[in-house]
Legacy VTK file of the C-alpha trace (Angstrom):
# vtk DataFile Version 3.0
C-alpha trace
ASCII
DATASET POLYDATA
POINTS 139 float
-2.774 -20.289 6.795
-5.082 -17.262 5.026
-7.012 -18.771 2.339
-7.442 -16.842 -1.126
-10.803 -15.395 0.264
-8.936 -12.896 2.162
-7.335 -11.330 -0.681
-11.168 -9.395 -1.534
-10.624 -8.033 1.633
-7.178 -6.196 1.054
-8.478 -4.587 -1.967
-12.431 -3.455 -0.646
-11.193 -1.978 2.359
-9.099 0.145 1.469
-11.205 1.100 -1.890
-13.957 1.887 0.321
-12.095 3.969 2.548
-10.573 5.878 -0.384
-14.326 6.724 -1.602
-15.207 7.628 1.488
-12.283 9.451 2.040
-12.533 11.343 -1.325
-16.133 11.859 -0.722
-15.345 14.363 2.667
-12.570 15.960 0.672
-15.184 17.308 -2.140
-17.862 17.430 1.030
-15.705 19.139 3.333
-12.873 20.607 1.456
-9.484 22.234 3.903
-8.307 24.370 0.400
-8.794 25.623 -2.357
-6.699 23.556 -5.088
-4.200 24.447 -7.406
-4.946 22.212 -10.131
-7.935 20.892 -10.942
-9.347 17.090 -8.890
-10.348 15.700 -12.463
-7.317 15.708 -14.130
-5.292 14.819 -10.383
-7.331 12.072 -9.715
-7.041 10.392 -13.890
-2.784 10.617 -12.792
-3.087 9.080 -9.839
-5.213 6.568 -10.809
-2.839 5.636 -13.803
0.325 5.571 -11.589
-1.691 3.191 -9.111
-2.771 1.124 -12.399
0.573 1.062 -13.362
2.078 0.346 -10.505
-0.526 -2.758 -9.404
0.181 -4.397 -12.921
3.891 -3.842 -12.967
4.558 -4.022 -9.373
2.655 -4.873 -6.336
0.533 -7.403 -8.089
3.095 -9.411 -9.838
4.890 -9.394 -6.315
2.573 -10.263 -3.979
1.578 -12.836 -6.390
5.131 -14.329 -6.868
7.313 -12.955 -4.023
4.872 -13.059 -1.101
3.196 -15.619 -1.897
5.631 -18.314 -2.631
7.910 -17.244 0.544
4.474 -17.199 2.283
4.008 -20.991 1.088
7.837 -21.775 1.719
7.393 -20.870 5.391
4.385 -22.760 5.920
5.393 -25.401 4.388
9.023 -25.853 6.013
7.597 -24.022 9.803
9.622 -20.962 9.476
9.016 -17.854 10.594
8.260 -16.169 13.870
4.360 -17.086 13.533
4.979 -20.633 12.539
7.434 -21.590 15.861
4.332 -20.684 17.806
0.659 -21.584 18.410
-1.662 -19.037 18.348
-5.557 -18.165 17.656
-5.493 -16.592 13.963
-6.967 -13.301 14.680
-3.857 -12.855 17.168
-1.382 -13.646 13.814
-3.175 -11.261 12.181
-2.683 -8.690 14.102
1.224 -9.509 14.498
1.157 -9.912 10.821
-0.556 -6.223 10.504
1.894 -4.680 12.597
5.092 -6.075 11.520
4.217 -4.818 7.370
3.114 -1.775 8.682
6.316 -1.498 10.569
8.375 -2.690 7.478
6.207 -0.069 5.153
7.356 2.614 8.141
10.847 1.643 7.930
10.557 2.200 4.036
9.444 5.376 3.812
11.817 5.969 6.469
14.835 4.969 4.037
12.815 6.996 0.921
13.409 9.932 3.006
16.754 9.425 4.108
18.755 8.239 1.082
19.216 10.484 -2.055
19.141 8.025 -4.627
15.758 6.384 -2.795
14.354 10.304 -2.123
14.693 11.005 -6.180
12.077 7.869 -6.966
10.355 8.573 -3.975
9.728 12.010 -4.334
7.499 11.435 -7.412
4.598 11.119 -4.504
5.797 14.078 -2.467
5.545 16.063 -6.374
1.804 16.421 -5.855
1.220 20.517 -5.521
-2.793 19.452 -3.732
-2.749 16.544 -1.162
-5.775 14.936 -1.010
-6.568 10.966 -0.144
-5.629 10.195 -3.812
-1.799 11.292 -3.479
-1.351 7.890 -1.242
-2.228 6.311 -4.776
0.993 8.285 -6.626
4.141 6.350 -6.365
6.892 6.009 -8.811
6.902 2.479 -10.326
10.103 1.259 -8.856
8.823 2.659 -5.557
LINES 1 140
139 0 1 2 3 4 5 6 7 8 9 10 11 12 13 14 15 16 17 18 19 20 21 22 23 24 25 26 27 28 29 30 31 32 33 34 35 36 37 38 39 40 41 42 43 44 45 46 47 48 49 50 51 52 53 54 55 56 57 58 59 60 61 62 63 64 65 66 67 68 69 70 71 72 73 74 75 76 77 78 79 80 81 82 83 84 85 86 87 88 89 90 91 92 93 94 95 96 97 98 99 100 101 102 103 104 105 106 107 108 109 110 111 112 113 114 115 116 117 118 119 120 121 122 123 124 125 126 127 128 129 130 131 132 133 134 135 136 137 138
């Protein structure tokens, strides 16, 4: 079972990568933008505050967590009928939410009424590492 001490991890990597990320953008820029970064980058950042208070926090906290618990405590799941090392479940873990994120996106783009909140991230005019962080609260 993944211990609280692997939460850090979820959140430093993929800061870091965003700063370094954001750091070859200014470095190594592809285009001029159309607005401004300053002002871009104070949206996005509120949209990702608001949407790790409101959203992803309070369900990964509540949802995840206690179906994570519910599993391992009554052996359901896929990765609870077998044995195997836990760097092998992680990567099986990796892939099937990335999957499940793919197959999301998938149905943002193919459904009208899903494409209307989603396209709050597609409304940026300059992509840049910071639009991943722009995503319409129920999103």
């Amino acid at each position: 079972m993944i211990t609280a001490g692997f939460g850090i991890y979820a959140i430093a990597i993929p800061a870091l990568l965003l700063v370094l990320l954001a750091g070859a953008e200014i470095v190594w820029p592809r285009r001029k933008l159309v607005l401004g970064r300053s002002p871009r980058w104070r949206t996005h950042a509120l949209f990702f505050a608001t949407n790790a208070v409101v959203g992803r926090l309070l369900s990964f906290l509540v949802v995840v967590g206690v179906a994570a618990h519910w599993a391992s405590t009554h052996h359901f799941g896929v990765l609870n009928l077998v044995a195997l090392p836990f760097w092998v479940e992680a990567i099986i873990a990796f892939i099937l939410l990335d999957l499940a994120v793919w197959f999301q996106h998938f149905a943002m783009h193919r459904y009208s009424f899903l494409w209307r909140i989603h396209a709050v991230h597609h409304a940026d005019r300059d992509l840049d590492v910071t639009t991943a962080l722009r995503f319409h609260p129920f999103e």
